[in-house]
N, C-alpha and C positions, 0 to 999 in steps of 0.2 A: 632594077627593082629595089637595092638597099641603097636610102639615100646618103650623102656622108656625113654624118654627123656631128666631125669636128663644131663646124660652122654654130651649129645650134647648142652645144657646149657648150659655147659662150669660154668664160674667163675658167671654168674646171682643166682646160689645157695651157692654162698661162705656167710654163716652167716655174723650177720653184726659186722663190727670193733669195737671197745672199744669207747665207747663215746668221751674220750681225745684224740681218737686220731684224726689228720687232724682239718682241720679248714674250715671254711665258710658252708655253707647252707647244711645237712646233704638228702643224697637220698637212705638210703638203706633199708628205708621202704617201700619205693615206687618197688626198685628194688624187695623185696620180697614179698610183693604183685601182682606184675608182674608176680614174676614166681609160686605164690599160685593160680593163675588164670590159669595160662597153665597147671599144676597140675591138678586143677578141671575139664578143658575141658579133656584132655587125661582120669582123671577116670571117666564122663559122658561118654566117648566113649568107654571105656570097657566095660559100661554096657550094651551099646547096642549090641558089639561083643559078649556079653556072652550069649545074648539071641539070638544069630545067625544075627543082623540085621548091616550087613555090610553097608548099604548106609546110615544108622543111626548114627554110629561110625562116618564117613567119614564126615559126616553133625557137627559133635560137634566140629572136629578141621579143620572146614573150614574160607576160607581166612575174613569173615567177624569177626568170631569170635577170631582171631587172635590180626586184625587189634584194634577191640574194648578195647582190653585190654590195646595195645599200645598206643592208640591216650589216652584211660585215665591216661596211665603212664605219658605220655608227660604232659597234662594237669595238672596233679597233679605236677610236676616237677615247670614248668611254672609258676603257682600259687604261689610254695612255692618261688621261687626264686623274682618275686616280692612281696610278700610279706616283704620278708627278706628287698629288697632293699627297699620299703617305710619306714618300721621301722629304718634304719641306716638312711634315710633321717630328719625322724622326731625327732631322736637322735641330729644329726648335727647340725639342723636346731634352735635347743633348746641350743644345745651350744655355737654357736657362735650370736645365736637373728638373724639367719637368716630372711627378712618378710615374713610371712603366704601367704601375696597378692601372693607373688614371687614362693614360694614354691610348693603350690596346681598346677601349673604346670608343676613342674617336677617329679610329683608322677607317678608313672605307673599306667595306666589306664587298662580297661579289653581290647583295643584293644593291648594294649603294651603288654598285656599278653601273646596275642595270638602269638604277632610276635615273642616273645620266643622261644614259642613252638612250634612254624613253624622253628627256625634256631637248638631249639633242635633236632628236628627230620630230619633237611636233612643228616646224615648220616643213614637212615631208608632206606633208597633207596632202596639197595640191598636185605632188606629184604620184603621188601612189590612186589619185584622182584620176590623172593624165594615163597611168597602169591600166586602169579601168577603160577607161574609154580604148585608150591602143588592142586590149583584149577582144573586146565589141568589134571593133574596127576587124580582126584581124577574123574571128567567124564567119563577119559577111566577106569577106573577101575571099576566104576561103572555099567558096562554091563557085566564084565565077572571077574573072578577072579582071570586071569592072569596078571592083568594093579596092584593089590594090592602091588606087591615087587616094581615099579616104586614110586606108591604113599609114602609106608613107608621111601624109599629115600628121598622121597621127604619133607618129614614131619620133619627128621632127620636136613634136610639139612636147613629148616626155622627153625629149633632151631638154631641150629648153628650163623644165621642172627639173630636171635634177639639178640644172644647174642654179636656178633659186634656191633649191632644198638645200643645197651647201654652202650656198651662199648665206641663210640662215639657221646652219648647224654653225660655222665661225664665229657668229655675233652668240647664239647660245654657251660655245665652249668658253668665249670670252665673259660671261658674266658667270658662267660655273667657276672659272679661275679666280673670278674677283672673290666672287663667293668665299672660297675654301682656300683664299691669303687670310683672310679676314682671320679663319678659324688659326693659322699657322701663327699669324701674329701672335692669336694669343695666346696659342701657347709659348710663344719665344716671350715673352713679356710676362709671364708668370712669375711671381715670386713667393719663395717659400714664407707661411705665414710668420710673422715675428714675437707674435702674443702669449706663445706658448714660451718662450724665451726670457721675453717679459716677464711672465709668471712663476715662472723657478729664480729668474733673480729675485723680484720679489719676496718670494717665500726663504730663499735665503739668506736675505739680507734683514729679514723679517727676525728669525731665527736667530741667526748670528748677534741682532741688535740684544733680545730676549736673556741669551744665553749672560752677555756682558753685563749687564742690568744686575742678573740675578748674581755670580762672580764678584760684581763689584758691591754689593751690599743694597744695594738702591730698591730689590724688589724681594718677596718673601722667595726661599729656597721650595721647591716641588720635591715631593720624595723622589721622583724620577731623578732630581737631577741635584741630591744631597749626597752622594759617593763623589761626585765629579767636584763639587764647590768643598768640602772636605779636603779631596785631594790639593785643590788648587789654593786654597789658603795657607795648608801646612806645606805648601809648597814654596809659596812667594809672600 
């Protein structure tokens, strides 16, 4: 009654790559965890077809339990990807003396999480689509035993969907990553303004010119500053 679903997985059971290989935020723990969870609902549901209990089976790989898996894939995806991006911020932000005031709000927050993981999953569409119908599917089957070849199509057919839906959550996390270097760049490439630096030499050197002027005879003496040119004549 439960068919095997590796097959219709497609590439969600390809072991995971070599550490070195690719770069930025790594997901194929999550990926297989994903599909060690659709594993365990398909063998819950053989135990119930083994014991003759068809509407038991049908119950273990229904669209809730589906969805569960996925919306925690997504979440864990989400997470790790900001996470990743706060750390490259607080990297940046150390290296160039970025300020803390400044920073603390461009860290990702748990709503920024969320919206992650909501742009991760809108290629999910089609498969929470495929949810839908496998549910339908599994109604009519559940009164008679003729609806069960529709249903196992149907189950085939949302593996098949999960396995596009992750296949474009990957291309998603990869353009979230580009995204939020962008942001890390700039903070690693900030630099402290120099104008205010500028402007106190200025006014310094402003001052200091003013003061020798007046000292050297060349401009009238200020009452402000007739003690000090007193001093400084009966001095030198």
């Amino acid at each position: 009654m439960i068919p095997e679903l590796g097959p219709s997985l497609g590439r969600l059971t390809d072991p995971a790559p070599d550490p070195t290989d690719g770069t930025g935020v790594r997901l194929d723990d999550i990926r297989l965890r994903l599909v060690t969870g659709v594993f365990g609902l398909a063998g819950a549901a053989r135990g119930f077809a083994t014991v003759g209990d068809r509407q038991g089976a049908m119950t273990s790989l229904n669209r809730v339990a589906w969805l569960a898996l996925w919306e925690k894939a997504l979440a864990s995806a989400a997470e790790r990807i900001a996470g990743s991006v706060n750390a490259g911020l607080e990297s940046a932000a150390e290296e160039s003396r970025f300020p803390r005031k400044r920073l603390q709000p461009l860290r990702l927050s748990v709503e920024d999480t969320r919206a992650i993981a909501a742009r991760l999953g809108r290629g999910g569409a089609p498969f929470v689509a495929a949810l839908d119908t496998l549910e339908q599917a599994g109604r009519g089957a559940g009164a008679n035993g003729a609806g069960e070849v529709a249903w196992r199509s149907e189950l085939n057919a949302a593996a098949r969907r999960l396995e596009a839906a992750w296949l474009a959550l990957e291309v998603a996390a990869d353009a979230e990553q580009r995204h939020w270097a962008a942001e890390v760049e700039r903070v690693r490439r900030w630099r402290r303004p120099r104008w205010p630096l500028w402007l106190i030499s200025v006014a310094v050197i402003g001052v200091a010119a003013y003061v020798g002027l007046v000292l050297g005879g060349y401009l009238p003496v200020p009452p402000a500053l007739a003690g000090l040119a007193e001093w400084w004549w009966a001095t030198w």
